[in-house]
Biopython code that builds the backbone (N, CA, C, O; Angstrom):
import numpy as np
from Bio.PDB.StructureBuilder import StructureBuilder

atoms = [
    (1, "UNK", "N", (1.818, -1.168, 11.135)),
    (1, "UNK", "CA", (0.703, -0.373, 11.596)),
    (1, "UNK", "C", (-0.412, -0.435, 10.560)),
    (1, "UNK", "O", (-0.122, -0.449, 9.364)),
    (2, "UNK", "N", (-2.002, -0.484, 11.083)),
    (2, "UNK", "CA", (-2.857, -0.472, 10.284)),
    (2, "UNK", "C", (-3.197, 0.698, 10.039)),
    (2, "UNK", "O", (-3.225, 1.502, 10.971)),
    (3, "UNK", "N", (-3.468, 1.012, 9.016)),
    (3, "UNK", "CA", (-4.513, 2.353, 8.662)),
    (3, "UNK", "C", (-5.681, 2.011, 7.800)),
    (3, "UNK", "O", (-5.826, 1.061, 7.030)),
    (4, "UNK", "N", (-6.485, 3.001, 8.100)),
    (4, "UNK", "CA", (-7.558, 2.747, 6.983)),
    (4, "UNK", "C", (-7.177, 3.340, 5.505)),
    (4, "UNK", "O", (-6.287, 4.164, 5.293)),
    (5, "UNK", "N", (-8.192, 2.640, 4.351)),
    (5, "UNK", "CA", (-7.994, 2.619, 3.188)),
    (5, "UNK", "C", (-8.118, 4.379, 2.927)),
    (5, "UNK", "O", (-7.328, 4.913, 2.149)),
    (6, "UNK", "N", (-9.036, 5.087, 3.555)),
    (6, "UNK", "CA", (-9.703, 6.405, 3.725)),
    (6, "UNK", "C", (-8.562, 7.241, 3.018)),
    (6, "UNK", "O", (-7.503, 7.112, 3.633)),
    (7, "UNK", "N", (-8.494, 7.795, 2.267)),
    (7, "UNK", "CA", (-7.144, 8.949, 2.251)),
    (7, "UNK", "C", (-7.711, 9.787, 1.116)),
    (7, "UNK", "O", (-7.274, 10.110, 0.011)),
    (8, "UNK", "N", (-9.081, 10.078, 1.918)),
    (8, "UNK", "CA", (-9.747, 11.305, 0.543)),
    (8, "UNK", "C", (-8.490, 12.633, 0.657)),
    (8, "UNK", "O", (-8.322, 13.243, 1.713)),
    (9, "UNK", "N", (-7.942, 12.835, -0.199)),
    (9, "UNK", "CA", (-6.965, 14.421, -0.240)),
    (9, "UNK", "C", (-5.453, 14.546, -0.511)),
    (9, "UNK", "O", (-4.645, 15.462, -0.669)),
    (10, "UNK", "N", (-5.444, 12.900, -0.486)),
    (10, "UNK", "CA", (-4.131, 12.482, -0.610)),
    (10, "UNK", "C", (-3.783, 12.096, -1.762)),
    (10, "UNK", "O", (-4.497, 11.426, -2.509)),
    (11, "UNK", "N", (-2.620, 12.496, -2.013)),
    (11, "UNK", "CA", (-2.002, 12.368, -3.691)),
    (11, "UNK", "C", (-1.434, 10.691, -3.442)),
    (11, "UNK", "O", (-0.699, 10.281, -2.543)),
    (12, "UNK", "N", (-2.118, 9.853, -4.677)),
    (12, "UNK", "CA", (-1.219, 8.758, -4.577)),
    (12, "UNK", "C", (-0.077, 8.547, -4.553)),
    (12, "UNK", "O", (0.205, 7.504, -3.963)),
    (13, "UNK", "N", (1.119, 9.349, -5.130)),
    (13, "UNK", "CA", (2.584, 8.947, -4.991)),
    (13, "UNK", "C", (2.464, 9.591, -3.204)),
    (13, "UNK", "O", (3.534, 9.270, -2.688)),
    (14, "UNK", "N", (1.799, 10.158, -2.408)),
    (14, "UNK", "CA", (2.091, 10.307, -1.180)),
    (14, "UNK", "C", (1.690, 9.354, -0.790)),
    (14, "UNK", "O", (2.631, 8.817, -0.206)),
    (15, "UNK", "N", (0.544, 8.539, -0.709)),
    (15, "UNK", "CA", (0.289, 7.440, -0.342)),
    (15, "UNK", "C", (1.497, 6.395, -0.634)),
    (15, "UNK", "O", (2.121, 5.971, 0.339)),
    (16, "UNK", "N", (1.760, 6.072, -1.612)),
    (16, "UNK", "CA", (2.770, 4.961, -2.015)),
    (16, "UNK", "C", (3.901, 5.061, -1.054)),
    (16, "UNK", "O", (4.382, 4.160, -0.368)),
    (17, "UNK", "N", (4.338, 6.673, -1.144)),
    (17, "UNK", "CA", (5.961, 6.500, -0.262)),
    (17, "UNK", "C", (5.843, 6.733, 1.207)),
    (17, "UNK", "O", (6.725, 7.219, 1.915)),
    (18, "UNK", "N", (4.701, 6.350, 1.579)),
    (18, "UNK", "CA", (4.583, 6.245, 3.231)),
    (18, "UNK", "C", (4.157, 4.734, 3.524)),
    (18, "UNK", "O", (4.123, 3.963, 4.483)),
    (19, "UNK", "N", (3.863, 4.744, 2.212)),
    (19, "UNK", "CA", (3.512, 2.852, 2.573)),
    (19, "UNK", "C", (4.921, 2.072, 2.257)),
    (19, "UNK", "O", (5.093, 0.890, 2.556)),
    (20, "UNK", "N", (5.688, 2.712, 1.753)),
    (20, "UNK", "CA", (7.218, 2.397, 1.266)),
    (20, "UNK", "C", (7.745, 2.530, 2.473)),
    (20, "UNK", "O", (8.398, 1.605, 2.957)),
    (21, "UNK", "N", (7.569, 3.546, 3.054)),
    (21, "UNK", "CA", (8.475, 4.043, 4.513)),
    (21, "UNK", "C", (8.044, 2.924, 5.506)),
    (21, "UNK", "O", (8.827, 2.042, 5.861)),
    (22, "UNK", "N", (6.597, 3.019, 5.987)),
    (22, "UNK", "CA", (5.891, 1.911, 6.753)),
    (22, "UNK", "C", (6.564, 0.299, 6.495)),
    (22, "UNK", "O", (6.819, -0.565, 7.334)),
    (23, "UNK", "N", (6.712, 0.278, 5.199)),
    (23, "UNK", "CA", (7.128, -1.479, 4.845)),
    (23, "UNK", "C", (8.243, -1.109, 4.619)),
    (23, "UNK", "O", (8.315, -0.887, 3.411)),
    (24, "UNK", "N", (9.364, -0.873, 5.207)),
    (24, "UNK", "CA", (10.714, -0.989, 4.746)),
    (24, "UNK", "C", (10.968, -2.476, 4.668)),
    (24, "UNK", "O", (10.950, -3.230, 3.696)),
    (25, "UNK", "N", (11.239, -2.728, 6.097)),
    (25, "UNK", "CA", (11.771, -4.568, 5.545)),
    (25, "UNK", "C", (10.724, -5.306, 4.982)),
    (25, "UNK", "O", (10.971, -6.512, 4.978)),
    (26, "UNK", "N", (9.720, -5.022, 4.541)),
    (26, "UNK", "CA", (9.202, -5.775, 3.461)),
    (26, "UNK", "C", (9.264, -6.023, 2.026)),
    (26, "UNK", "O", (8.683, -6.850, 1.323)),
    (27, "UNK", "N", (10.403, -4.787, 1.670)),
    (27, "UNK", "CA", (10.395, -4.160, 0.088)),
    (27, "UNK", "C", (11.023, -6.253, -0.338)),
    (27, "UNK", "O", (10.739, -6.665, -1.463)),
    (28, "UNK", "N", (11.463, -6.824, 0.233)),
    (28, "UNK", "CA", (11.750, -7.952, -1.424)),
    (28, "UNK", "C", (10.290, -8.984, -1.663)),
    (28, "UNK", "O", (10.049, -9.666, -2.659)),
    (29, "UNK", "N", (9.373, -8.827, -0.311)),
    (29, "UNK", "CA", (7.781, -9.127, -0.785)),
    (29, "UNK", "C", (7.349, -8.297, -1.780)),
    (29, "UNK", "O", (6.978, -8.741, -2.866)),
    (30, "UNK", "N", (7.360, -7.192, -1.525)),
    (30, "UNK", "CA", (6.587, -5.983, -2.596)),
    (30, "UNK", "C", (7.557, -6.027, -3.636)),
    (30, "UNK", "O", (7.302, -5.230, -4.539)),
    (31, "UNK", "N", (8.528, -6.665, -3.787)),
    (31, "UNK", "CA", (9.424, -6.591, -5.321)),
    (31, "UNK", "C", (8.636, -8.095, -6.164)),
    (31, "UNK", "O", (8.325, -8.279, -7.341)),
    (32, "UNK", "N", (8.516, -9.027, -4.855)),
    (32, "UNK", "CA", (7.941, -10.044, -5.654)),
    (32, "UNK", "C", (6.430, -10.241, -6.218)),
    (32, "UNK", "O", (6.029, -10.952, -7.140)),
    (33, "UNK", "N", (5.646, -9.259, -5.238)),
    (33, "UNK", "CA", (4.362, -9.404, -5.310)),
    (33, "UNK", "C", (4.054, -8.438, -6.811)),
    (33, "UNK", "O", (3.219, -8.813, -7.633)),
    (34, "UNK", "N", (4.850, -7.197, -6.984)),
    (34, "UNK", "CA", (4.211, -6.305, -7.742)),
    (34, "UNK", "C", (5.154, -6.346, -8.856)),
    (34, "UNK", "O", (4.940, -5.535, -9.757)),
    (35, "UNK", "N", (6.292, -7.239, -8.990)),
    (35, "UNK", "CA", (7.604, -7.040, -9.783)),
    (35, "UNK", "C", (8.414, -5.780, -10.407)),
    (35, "UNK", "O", (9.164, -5.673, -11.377)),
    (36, "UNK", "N", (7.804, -4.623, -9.162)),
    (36, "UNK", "CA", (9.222, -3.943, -9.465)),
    (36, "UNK", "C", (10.377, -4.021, -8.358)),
    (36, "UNK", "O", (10.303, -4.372, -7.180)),
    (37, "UNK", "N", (11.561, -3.543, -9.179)),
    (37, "UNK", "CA", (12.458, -4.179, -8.807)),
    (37, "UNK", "C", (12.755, -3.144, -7.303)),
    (37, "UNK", "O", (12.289, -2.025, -7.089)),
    (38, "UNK", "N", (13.645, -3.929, -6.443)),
    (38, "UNK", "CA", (13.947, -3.484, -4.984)),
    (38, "UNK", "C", (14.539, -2.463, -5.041)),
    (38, "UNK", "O", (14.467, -1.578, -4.188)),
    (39, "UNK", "N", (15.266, -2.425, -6.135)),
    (39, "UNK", "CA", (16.367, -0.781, -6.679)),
    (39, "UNK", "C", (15.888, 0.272, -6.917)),
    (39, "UNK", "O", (16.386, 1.343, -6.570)),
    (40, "UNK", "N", (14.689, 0.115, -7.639)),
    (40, "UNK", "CA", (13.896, 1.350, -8.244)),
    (40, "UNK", "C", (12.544, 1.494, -7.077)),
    (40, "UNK", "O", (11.793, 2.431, -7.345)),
    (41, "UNK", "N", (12.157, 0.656, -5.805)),
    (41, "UNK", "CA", (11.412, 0.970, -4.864)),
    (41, "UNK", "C", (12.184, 2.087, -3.930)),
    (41, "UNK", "O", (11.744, 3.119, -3.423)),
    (42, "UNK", "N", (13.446, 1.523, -3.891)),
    (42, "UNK", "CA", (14.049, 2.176, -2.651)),
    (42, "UNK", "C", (15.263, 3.092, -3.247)),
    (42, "UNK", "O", (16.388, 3.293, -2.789)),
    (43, "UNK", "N", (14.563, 3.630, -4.567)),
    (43, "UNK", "CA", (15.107, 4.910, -4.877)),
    (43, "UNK", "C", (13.886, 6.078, -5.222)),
    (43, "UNK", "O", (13.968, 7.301, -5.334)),
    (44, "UNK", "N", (12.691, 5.116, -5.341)),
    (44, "UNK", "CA", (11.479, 5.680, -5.278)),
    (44, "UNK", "C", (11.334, 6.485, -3.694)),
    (44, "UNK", "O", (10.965, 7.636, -3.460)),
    (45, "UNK", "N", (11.856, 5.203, -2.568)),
    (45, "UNK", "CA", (11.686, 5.754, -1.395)),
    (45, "UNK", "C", (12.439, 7.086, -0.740)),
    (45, "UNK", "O", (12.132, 7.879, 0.151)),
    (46, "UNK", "N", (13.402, 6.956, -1.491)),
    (46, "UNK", "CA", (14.235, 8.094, -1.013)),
    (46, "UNK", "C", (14.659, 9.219, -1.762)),
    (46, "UNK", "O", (15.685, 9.877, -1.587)),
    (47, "UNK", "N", (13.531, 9.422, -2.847)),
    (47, "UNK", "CA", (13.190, 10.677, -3.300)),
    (47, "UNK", "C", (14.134, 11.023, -4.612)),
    (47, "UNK", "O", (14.276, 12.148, -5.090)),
    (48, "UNK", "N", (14.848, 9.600, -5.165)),
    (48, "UNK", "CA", (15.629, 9.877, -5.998)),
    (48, "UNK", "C", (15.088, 9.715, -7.636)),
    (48, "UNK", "O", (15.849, 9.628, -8.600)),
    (49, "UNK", "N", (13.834, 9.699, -7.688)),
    (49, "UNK", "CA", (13.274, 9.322, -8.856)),
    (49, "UNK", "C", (12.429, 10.808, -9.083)),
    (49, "UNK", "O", (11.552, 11.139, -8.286)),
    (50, "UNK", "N", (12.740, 11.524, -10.075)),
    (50, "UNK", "CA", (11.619, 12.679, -10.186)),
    (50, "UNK", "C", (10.371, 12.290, -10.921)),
    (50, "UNK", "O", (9.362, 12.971, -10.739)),
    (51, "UNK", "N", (10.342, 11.382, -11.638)),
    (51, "UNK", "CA", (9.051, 11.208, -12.170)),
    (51, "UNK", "C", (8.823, 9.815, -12.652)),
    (51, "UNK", "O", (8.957, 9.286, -13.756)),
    (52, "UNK", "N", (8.344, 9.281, -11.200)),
    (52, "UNK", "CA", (7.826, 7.615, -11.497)),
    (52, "UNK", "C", (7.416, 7.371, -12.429)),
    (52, "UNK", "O", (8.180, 6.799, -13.206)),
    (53, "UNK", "N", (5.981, 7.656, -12.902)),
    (53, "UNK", "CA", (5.362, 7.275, -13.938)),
    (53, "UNK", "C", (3.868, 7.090, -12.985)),
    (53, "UNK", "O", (3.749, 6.636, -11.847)),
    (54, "UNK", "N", (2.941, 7.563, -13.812)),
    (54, "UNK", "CA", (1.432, 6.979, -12.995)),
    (54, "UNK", "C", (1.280, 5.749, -13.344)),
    (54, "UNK", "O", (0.125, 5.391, -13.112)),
    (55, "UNK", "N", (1.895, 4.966, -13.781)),
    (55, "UNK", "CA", (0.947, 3.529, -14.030)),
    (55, "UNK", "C", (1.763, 2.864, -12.588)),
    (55, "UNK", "O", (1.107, 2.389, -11.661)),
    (56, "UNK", "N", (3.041, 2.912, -12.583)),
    (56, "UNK", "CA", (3.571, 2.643, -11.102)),
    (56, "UNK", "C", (3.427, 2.715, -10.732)),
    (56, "UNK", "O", (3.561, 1.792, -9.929)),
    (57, "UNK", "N", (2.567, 4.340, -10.119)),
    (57, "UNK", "CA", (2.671, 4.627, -8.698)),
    (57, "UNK", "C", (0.947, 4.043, -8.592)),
    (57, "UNK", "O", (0.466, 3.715, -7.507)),
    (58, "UNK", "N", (0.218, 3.991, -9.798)),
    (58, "UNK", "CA", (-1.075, 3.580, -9.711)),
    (58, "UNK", "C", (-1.298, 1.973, -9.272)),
    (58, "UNK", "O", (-2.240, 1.403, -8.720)),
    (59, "UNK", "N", (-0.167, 1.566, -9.707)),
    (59, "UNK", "CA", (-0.004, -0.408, -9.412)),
    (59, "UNK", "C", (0.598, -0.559, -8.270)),
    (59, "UNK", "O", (0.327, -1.637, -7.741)),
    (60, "UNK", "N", (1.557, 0.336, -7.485)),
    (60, "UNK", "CA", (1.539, 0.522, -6.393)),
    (60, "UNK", "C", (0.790, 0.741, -5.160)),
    (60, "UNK", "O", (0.997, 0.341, -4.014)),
    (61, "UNK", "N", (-0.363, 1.656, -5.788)),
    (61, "UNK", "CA", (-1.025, 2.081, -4.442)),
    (61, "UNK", "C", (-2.530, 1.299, -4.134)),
    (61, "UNK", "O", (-3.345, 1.550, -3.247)),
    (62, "UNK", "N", (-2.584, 0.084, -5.392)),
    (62, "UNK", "CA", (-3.592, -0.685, -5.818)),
    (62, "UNK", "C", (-3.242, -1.991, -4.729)),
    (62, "UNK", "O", (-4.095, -2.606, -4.089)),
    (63, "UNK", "N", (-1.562, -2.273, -4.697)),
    (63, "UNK", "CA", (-1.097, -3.186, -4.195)),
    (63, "UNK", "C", (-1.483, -2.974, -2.613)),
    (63, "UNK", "O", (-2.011, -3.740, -1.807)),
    (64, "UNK", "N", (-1.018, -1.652, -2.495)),
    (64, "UNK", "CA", (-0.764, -1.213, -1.005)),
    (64, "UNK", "C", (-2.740, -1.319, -0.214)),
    (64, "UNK", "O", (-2.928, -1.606, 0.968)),
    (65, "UNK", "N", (-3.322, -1.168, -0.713)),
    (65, "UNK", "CA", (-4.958, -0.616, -0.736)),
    (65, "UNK", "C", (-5.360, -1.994, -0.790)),
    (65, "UNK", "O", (-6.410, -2.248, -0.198)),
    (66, "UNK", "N", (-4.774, -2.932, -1.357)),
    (66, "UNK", "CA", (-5.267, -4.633, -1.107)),
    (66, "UNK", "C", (-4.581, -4.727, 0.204)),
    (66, "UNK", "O", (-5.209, -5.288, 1.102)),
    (67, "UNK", "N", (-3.245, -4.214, 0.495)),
    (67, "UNK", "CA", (-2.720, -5.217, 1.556)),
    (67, "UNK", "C", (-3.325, -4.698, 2.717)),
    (67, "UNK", "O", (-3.674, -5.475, 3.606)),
    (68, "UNK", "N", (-3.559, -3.006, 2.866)),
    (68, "UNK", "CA", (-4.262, -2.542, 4.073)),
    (68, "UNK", "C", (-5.767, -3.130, 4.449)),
    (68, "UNK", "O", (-6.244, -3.308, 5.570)),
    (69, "UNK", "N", (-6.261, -3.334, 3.365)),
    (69, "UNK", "CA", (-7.516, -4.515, 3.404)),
    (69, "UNK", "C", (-7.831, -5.380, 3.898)),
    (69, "UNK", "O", (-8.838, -5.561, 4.582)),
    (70, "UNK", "N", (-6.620, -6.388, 3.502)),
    (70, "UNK", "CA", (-6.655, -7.905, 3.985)),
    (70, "UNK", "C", (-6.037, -7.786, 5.593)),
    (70, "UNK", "O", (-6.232, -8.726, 6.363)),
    (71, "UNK", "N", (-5.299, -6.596, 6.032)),
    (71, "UNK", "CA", (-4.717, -6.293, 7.170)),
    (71, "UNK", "C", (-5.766, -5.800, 8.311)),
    (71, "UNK", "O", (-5.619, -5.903, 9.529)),
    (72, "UNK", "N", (-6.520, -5.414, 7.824)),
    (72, "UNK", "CA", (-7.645, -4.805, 8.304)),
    (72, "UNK", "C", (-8.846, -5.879, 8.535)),
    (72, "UNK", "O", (-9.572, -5.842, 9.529)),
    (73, "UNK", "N", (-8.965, -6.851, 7.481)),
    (73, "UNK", "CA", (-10.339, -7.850, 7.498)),
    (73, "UNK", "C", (-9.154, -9.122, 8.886)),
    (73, "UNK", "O", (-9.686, -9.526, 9.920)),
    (74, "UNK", "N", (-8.137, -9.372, 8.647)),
    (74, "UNK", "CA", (-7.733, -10.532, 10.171)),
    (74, "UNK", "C", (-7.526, -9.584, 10.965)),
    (74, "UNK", "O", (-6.768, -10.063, 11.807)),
    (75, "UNK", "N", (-7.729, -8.526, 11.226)),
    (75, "UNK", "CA", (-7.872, -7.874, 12.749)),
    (75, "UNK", "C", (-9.340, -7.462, 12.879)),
    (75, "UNK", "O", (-9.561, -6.866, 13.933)),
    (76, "UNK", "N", (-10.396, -7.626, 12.083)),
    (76, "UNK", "CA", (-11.266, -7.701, 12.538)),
    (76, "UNK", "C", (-12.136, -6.499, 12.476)),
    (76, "UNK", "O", (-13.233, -6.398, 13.025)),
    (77, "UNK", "N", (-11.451, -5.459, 11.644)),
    (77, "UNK", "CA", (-11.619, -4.197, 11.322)),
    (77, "UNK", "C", (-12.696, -3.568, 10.274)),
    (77, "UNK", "O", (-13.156, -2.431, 10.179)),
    (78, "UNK", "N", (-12.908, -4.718, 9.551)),
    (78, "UNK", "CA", (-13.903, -4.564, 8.728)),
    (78, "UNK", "C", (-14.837, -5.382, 8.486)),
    (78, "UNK", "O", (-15.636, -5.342, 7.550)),
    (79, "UNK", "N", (-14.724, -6.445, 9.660)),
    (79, "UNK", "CA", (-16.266, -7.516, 9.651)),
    (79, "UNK", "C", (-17.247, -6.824, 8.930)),
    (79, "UNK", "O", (-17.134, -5.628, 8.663)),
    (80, "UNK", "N", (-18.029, -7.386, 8.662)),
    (80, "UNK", "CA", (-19.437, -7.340, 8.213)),
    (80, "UNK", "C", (-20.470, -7.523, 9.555)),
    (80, "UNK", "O", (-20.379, -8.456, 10.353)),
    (81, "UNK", "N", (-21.298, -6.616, 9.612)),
    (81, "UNK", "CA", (-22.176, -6.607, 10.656)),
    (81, "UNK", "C", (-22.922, -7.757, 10.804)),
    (81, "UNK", "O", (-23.418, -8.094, 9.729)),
    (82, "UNK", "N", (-23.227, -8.582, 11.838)),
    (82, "UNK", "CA", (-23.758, -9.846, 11.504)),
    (82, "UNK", "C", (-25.408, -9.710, 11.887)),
    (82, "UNK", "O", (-25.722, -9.148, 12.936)),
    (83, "UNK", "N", (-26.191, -10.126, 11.193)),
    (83, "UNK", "CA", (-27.872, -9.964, 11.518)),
    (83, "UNK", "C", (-28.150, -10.965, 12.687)),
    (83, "UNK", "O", (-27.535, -12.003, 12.934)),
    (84, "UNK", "N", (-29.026, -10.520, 13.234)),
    (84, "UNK", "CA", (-29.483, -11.292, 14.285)),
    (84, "UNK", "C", (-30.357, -12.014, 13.535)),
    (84, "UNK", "O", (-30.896, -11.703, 12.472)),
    (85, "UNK", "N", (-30.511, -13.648, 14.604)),
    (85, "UNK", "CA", (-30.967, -15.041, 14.326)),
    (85, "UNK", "C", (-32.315, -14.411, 14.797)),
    (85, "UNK", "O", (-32.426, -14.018, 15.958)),
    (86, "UNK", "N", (-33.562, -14.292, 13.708)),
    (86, "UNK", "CA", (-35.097, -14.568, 14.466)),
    (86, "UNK", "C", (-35.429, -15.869, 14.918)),
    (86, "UNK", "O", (-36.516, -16.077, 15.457)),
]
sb = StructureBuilder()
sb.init_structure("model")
sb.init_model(0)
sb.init_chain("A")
sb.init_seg("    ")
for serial, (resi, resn, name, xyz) in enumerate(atoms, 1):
    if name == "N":
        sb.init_residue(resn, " ", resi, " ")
    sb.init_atom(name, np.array(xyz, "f"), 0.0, 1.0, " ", f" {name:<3s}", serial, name[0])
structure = sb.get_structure()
């Protein structure tokens, strides 16, 4: 599912673990893309970590905020308005 990047109010570790939930079968891309490991995502996901760390959850939600991007620009979601030909 696409969403927009928009999430004025939202705490980044909430952002991260809904984008965790959203990409489940994707976690061994997101282990390779961001190199943390699949163990510590999907203990992140299931609430077993009390205190990630902000640089994680910050390289996380940096990752996630590119991919909703590029997900968003091939559906066409964020074209650029095109000027008309005089």
């Amino acid at each position: 599912m696409v969403q927009t990047a928009c999430r004025m109010g939202t705490s980044e570790l909430d952002f991260v673990l809904r984008q965790l939930q959203e990409r489940k079968g994707g976690w061994p891309q997101i282990e390779k893309d961001t190199g943390m490991p699949y163990s510590w995502l999907s203990k992140l996901a299931r609430g077993l970590i009390d205190d990630p760390g902000v640089k994680k959850i910050e390289k996380l939600a940096r990752y996630f905020r590119l991919l909703e991007k590029q997900e968003a620009e091939r559906a066409g979601l964020c074209a650029e308005p095109r000027q008309a030909v005089a």
